[in-house]
PDB file of N, H, CA, C and O in Angstrom:
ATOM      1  N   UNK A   1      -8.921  40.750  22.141  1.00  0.00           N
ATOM      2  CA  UNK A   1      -8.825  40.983  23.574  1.00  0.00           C
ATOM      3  C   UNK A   1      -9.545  39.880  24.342  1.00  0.00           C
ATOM      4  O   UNK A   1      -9.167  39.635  25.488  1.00  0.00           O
ATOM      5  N   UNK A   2     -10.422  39.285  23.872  1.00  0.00           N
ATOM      6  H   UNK A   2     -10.729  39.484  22.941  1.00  0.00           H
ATOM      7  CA  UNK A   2     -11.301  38.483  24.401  1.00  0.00           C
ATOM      8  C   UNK A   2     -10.617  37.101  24.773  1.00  0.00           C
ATOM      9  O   UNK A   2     -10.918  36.565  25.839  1.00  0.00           O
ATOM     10  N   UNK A   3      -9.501  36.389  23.721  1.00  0.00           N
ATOM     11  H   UNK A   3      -9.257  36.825  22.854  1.00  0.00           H
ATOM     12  CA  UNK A   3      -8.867  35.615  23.468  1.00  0.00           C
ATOM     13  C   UNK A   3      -7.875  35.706  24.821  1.00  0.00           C
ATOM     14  O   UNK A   3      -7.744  34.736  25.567  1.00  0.00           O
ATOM     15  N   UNK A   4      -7.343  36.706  25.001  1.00  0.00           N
ATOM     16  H   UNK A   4      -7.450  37.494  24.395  1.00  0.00           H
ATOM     17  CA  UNK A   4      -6.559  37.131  26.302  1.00  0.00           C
ATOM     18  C   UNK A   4      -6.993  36.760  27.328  1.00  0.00           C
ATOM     19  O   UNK A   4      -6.467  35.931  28.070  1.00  0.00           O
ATOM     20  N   UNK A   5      -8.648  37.688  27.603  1.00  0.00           N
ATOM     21  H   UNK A   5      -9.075  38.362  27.000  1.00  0.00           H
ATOM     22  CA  UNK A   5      -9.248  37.141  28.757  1.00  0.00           C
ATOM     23  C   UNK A   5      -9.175  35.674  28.999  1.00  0.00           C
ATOM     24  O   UNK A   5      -8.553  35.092  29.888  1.00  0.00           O
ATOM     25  N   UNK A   6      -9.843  35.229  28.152  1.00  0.00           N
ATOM     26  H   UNK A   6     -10.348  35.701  27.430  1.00  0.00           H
ATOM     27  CA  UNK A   6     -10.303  33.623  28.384  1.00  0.00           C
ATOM     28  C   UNK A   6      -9.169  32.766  28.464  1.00  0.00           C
ATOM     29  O   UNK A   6      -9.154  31.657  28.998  1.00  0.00           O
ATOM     30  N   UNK A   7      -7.788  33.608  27.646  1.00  0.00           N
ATOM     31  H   UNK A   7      -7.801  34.509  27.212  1.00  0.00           H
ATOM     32  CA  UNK A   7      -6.951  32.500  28.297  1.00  0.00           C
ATOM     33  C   UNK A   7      -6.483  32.967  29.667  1.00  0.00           C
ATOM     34  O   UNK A   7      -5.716  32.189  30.234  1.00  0.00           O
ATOM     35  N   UNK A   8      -6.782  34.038  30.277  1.00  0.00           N
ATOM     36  H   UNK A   8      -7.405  34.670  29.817  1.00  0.00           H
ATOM     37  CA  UNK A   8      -5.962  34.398  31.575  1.00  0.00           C
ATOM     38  C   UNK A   8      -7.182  33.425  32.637  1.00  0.00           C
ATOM     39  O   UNK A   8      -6.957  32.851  33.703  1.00  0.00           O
ATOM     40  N   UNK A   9      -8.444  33.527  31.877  1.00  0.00           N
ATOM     41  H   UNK A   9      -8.627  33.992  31.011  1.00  0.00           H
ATOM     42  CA  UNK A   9      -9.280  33.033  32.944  1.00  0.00           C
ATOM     43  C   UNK A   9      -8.744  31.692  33.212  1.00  0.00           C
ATOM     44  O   UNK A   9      -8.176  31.325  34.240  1.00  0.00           O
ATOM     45  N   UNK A  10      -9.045  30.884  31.962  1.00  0.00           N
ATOM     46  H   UNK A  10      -9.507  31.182  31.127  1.00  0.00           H
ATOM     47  CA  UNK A  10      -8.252  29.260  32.208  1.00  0.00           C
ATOM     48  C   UNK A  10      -7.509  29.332  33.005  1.00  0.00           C
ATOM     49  O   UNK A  10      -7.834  28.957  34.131  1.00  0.00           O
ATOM     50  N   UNK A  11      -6.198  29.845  32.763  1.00  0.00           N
ATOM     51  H   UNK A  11      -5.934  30.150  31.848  1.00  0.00           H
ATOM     52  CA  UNK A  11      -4.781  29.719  33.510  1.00  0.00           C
ATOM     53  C   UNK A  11      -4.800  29.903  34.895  1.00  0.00           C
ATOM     54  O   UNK A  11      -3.985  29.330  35.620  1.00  0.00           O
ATOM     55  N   UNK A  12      -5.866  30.832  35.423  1.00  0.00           N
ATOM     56  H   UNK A  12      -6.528  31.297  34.835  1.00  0.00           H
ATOM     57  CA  UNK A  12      -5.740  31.303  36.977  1.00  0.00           C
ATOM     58  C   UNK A  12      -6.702  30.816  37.252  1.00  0.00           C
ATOM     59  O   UNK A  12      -6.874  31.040  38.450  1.00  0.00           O
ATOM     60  N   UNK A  13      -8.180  29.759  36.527  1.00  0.00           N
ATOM     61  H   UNK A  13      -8.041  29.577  35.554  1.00  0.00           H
ATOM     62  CA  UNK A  13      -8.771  29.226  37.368  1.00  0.00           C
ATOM     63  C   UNK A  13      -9.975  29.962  37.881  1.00  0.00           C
ATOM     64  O   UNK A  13     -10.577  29.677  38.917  1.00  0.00           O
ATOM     65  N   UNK A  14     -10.305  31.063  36.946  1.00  0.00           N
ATOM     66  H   UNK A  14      -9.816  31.295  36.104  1.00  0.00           H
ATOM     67  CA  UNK A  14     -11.477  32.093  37.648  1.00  0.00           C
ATOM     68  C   UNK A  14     -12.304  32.291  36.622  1.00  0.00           C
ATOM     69  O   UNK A  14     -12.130  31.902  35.468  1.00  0.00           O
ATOM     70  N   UNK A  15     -13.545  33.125  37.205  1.00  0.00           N
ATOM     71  H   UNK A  15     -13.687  33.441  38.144  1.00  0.00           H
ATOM     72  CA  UNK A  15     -14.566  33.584  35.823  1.00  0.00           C
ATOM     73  C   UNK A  15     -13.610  34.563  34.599  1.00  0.00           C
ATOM     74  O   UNK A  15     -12.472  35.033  34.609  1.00  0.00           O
ATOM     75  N   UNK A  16     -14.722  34.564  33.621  1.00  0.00           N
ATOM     76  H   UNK A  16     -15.646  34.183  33.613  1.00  0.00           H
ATOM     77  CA  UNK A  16     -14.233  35.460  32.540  1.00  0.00           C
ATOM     78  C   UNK A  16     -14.293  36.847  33.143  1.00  0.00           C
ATOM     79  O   UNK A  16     -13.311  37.573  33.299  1.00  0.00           O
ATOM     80  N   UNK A  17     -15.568  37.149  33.473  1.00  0.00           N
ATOM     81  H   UNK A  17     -16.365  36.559  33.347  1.00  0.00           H
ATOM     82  CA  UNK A  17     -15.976  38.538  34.421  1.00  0.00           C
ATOM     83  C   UNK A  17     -15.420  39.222  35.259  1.00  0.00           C
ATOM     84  O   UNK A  17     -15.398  40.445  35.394  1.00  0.00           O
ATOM     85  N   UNK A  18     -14.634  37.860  36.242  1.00  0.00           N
ATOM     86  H   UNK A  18     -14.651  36.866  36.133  1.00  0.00           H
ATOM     87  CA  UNK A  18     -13.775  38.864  36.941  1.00  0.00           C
ATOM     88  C   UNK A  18     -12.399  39.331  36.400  1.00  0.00           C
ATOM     89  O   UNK A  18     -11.772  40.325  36.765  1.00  0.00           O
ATOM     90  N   UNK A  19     -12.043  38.398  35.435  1.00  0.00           N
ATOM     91  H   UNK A  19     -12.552  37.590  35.138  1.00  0.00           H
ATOM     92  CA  UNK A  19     -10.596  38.610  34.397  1.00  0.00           C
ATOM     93  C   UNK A  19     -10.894  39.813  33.673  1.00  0.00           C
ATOM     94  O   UNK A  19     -10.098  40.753  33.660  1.00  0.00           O
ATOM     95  N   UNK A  20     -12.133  39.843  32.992  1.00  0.00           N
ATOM     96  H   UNK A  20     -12.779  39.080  33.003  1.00  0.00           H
ATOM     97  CA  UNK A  20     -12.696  41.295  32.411  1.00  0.00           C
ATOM     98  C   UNK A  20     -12.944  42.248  33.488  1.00  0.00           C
ATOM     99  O   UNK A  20     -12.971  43.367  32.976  1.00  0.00           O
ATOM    100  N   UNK A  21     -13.122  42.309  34.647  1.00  0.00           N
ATOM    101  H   UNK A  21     -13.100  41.400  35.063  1.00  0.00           H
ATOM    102  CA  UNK A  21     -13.122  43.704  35.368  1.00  0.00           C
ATOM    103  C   UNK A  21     -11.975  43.700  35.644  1.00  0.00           C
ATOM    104  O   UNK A  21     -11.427  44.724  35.234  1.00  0.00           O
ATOM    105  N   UNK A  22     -11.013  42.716  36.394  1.00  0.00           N
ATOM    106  H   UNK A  22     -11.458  41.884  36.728  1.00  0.00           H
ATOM    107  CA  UNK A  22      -9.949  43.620  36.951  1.00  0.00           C
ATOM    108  C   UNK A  22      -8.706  43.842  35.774  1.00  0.00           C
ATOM    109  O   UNK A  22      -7.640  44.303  36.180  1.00  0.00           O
ATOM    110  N   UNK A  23      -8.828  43.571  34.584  1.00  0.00           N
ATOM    111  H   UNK A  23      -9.694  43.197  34.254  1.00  0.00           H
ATOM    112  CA  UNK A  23      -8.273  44.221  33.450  1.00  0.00           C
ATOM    113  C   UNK A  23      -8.953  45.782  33.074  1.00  0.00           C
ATOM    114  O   UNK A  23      -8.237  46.702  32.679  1.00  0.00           O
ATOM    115  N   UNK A  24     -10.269  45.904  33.239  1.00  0.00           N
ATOM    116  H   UNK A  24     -10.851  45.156  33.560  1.00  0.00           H
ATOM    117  CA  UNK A  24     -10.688  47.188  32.831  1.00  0.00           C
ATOM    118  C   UNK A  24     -10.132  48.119  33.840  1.00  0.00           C
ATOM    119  O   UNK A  24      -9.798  49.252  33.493  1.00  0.00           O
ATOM    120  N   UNK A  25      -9.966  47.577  35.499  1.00  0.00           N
ATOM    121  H   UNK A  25     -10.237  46.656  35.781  1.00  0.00           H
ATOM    122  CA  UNK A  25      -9.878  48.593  36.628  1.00  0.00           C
ATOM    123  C   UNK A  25      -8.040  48.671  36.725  1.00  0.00           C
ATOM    124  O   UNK A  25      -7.447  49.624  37.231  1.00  0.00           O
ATOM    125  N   UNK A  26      -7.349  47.440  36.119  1.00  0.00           N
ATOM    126  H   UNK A  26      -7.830  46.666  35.708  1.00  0.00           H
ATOM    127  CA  UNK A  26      -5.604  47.531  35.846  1.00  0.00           C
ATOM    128  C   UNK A  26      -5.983  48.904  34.359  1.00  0.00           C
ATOM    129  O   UNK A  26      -5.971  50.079  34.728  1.00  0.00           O
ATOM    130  N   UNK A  27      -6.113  48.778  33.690  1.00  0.00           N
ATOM    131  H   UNK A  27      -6.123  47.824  33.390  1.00  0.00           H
ATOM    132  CA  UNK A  27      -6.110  49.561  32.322  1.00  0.00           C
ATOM    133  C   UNK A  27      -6.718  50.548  32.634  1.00  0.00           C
ATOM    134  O   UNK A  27      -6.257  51.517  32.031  1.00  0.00           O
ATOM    135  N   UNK A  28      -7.775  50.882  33.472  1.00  0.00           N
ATOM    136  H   UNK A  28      -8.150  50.095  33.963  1.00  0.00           H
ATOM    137  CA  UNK A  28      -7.993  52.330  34.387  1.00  0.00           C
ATOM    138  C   UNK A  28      -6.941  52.509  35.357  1.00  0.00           C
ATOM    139  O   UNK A  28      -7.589  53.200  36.143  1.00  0.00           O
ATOM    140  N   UNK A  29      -6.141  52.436  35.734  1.00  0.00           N
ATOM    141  H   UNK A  29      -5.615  51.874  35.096  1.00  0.00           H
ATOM    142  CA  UNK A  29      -5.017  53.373  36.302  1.00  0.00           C
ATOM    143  C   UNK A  29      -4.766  52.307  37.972  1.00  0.00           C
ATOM    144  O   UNK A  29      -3.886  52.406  38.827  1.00  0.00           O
ATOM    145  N   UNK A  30      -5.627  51.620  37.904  1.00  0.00           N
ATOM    146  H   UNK A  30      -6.342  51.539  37.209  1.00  0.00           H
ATOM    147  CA  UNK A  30      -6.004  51.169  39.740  1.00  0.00           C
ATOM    148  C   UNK A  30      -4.544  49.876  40.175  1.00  0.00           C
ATOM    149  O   UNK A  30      -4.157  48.963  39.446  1.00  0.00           O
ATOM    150  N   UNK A  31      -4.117  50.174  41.302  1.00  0.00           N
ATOM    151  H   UNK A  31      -4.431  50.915  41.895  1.00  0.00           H
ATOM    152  CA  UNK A  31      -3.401  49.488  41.744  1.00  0.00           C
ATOM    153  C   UNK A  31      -3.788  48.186  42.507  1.00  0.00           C
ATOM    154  O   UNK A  31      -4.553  48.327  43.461  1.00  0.00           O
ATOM    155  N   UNK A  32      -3.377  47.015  42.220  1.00  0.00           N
ATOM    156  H   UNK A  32      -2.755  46.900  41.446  1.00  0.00           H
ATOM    157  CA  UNK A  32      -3.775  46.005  42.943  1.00  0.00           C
ATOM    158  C   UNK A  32      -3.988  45.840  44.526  1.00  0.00           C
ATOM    159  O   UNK A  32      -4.699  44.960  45.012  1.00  0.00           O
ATOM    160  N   UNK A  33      -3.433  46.594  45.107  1.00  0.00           N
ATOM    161  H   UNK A  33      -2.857  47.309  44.712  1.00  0.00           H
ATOM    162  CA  UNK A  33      -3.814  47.053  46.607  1.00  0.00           C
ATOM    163  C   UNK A  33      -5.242  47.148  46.551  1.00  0.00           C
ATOM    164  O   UNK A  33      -6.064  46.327  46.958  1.00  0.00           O
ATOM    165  N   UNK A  34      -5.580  49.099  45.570  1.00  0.00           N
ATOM    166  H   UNK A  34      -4.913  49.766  45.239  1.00  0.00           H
ATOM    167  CA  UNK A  34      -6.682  49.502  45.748  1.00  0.00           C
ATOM    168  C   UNK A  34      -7.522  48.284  45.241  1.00  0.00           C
ATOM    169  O   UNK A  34      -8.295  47.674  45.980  1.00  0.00           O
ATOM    170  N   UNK A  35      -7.322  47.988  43.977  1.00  0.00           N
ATOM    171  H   UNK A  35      -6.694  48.483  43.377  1.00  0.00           H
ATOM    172  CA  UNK A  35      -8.276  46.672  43.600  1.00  0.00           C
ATOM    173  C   UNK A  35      -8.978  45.815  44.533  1.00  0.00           C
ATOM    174  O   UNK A  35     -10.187  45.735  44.751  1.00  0.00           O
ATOM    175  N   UNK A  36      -8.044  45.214  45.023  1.00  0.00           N
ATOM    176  H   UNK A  36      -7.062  45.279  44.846  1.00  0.00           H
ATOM    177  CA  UNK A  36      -8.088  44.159  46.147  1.00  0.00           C
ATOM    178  C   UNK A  36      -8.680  44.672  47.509  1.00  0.00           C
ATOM    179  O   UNK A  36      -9.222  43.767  48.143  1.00  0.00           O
ATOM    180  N   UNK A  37      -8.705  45.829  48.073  1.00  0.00           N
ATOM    181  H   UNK A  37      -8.264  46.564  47.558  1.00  0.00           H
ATOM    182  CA  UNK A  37      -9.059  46.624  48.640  1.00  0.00           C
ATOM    183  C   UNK A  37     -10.441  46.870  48.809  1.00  0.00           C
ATOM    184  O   UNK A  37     -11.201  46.428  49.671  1.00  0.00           O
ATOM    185  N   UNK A  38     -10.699  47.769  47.703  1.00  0.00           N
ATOM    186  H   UNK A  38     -10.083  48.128  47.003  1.00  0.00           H
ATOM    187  CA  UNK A  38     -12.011  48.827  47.446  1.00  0.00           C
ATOM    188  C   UNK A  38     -12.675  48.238  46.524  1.00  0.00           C
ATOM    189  O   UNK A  38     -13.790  48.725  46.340  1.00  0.00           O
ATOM    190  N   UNK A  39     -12.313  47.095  45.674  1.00  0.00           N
ATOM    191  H   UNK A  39     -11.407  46.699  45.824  1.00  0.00           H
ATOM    192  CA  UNK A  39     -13.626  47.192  44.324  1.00  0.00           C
ATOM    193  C   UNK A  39     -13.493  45.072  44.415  1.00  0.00           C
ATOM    194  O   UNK A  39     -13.651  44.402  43.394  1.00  0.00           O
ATOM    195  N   UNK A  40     -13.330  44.716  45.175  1.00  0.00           N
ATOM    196  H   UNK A  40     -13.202  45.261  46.004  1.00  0.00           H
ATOM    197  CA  UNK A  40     -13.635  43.302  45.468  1.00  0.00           C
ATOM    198  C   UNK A  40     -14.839  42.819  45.110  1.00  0.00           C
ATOM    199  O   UNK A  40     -14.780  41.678  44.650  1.00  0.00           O
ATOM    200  N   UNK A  41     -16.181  43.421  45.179  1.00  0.00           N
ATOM    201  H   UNK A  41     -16.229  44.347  45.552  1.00  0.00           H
ATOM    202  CA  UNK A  41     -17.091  42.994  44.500  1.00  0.00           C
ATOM    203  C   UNK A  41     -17.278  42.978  42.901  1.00  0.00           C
ATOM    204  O   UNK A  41     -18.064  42.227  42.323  1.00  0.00           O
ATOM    205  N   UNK A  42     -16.162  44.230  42.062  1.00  0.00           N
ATOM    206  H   UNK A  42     -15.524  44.840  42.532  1.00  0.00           H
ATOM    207  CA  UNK A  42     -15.981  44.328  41.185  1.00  0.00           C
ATOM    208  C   UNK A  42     -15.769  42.937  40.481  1.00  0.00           C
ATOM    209  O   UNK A  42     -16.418  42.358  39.611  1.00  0.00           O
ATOM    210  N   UNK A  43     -14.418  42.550  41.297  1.00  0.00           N
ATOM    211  H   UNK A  43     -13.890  43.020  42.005  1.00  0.00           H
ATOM    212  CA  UNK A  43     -13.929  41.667  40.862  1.00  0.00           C
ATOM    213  C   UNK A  43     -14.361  39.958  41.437  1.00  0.00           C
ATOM    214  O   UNK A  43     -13.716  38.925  41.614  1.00  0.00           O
ATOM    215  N   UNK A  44     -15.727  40.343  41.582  1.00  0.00           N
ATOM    216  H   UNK A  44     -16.251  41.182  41.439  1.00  0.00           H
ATOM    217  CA  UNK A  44     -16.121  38.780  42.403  1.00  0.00           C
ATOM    218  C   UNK A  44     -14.910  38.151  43.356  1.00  0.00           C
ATOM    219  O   UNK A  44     -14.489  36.995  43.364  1.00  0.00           O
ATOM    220  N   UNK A  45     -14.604  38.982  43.939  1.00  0.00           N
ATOM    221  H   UNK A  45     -14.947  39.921  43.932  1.00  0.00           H
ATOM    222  CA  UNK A  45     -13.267  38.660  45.508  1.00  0.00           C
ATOM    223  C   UNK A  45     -12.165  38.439  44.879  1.00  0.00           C
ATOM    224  O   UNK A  45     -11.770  37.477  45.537  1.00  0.00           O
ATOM    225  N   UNK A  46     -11.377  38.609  44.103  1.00  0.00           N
ATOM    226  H   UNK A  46     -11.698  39.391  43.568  1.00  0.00           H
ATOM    227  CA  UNK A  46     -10.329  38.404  43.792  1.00  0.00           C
ATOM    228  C   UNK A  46      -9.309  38.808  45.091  1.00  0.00           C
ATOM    229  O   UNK A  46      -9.623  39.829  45.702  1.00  0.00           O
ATOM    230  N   UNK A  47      -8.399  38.247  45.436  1.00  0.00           N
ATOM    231  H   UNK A  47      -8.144  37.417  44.940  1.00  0.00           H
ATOM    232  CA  UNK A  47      -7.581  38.657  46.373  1.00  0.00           C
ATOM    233  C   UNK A  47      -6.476  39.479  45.525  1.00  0.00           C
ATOM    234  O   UNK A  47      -6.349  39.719  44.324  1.00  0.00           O
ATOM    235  N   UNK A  48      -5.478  39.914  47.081  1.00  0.00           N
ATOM    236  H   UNK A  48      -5.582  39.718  48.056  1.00  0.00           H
ATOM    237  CA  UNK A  48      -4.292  40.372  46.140  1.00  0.00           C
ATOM    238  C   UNK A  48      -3.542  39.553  45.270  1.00  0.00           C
ATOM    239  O   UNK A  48      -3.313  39.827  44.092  1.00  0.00           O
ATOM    240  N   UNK A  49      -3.136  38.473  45.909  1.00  0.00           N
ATOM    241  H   UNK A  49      -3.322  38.250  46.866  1.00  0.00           H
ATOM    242  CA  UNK A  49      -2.193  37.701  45.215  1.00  0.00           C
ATOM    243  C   UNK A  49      -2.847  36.892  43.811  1.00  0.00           C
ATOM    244  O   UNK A  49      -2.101  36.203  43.114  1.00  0.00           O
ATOM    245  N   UNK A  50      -4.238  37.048  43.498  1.00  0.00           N
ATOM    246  H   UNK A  50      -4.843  37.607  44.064  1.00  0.00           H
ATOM    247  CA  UNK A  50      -4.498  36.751  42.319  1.00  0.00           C
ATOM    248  C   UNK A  50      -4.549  37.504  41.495  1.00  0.00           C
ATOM    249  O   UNK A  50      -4.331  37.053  40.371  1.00  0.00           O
ATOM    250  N   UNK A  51      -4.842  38.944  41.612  1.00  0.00           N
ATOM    251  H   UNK A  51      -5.019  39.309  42.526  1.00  0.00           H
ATOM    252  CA  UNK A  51      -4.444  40.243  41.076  1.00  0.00           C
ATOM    253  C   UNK A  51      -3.181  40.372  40.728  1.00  0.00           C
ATOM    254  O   UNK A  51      -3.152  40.529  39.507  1.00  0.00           O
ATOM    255  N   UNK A  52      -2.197  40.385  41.147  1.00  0.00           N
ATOM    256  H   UNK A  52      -2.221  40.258  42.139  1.00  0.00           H
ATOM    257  CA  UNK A  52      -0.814  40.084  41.533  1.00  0.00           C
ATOM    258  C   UNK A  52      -0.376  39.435  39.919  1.00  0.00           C
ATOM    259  O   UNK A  52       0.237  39.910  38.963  1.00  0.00           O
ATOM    260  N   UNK A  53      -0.938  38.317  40.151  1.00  0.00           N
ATOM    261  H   UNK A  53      -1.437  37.932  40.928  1.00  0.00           H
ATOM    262  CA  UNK A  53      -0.552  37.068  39.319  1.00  0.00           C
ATOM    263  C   UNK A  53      -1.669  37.486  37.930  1.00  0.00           C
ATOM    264  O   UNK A  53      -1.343  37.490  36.743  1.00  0.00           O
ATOM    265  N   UNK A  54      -2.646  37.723  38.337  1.00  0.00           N
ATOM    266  H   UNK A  54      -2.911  37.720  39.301  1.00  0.00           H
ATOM    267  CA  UNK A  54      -3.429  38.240  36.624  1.00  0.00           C
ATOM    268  C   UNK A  54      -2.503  39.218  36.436  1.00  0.00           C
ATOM    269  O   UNK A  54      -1.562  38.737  35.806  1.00  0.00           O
ATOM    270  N   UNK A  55      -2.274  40.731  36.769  1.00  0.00           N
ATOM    271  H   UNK A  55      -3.038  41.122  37.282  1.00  0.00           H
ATOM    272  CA  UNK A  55      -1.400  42.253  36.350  1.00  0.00           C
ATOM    273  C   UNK A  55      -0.463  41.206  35.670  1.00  0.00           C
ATOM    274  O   UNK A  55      -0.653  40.921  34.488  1.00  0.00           O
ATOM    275  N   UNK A  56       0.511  40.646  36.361  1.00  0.00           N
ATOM    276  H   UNK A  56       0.665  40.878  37.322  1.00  0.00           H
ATOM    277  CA  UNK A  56       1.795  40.027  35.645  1.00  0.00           C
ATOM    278  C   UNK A  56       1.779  39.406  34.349  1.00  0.00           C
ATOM    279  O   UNK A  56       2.400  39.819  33.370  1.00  0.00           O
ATOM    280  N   UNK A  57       0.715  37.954  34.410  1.00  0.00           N
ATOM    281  H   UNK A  57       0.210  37.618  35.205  1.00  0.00           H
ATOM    282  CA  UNK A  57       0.167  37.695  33.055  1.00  0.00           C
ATOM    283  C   UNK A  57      -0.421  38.010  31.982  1.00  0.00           C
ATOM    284  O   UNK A  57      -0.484  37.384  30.923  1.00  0.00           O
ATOM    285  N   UNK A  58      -1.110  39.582  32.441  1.00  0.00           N
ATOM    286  H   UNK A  58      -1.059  40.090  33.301  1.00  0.00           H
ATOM    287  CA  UNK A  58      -1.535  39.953  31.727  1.00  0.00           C
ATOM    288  C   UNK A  58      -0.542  40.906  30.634  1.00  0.00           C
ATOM    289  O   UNK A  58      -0.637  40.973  29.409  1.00  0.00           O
ATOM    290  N   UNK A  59       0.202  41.440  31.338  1.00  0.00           N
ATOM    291  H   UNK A  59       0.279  41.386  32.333  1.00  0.00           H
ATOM    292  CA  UNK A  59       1.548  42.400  31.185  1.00  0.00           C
ATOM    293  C   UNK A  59       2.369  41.256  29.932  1.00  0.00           C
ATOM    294  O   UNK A  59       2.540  41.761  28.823  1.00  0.00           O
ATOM    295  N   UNK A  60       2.734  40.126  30.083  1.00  0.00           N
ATOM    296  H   UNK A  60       2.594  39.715  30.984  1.00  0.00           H
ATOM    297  CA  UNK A  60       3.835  39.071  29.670  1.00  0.00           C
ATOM    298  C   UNK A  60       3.028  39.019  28.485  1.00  0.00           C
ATOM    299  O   UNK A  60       3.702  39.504  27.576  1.00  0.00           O
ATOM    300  N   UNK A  61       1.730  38.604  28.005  1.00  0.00           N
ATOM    301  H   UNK A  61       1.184  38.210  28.743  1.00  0.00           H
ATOM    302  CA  UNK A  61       1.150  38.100  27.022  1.00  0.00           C
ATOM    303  C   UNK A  61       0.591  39.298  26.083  1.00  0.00           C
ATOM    304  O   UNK A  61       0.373  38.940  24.926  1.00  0.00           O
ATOM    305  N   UNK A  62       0.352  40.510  26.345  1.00  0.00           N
ATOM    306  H   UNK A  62       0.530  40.801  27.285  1.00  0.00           H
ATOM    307  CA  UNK A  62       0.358  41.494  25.766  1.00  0.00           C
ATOM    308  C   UNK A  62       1.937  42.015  25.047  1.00  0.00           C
ATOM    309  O   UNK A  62       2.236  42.704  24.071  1.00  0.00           O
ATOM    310  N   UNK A  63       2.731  41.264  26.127  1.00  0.00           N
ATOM    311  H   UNK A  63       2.489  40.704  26.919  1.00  0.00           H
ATOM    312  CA  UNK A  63       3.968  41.736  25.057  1.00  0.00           C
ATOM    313  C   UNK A  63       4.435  40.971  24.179  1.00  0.00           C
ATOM    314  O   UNK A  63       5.055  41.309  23.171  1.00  0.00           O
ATOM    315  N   UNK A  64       4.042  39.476  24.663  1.00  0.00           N
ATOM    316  H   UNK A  64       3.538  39.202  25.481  1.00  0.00           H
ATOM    317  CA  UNK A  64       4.301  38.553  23.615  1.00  0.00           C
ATOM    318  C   UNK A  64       3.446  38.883  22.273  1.00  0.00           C
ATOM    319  O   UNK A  64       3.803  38.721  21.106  1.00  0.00           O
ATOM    320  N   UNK A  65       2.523  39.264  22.644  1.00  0.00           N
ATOM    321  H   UNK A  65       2.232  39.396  23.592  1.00  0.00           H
ATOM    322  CA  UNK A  65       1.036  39.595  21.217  1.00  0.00           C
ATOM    323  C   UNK A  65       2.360  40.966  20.391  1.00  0.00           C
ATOM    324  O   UNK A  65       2.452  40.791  19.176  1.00  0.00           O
ATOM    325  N   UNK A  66       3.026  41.846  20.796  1.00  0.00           N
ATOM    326  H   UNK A  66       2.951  41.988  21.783  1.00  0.00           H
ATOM    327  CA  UNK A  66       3.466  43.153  20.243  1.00  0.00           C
ATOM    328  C   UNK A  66       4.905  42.642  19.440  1.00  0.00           C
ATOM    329  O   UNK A  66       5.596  43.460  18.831  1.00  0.00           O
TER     330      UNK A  66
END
């Protein structure tokens, strides 16, 4: 899982930390609205549209891994 993170971090250009929270708060049930919304400090400011773009990549490369 870790391997995931760090490559989503590379690719989008952000910390590991925030790639690791807003995967824990996507894999807890939370919608990128609310994300982007309500738990922004979670995610050291991630906006929507980087949320957006992590959910998607994250989604594509988990299926490529299956």
């Amino acid at each position: 899982m870790q391997n995931i993170h760090a490559q989503l971090a590379q690719e989008l250009k952000v910390a590991m930390r925030q790639v690791e929270a807003a995967v824990a708060l996507l894999d807890g049930g939370a919608t990128v609205p609310f994300i982007a919304r309500y738990r922004k400090e979670a995610t050291g400011g991630l906006d929507d549209i980087q949320l957006r773009e992590l959910e998607q990549r994250l989604a594509y490369v988990r299926e490529l891994q299956d």
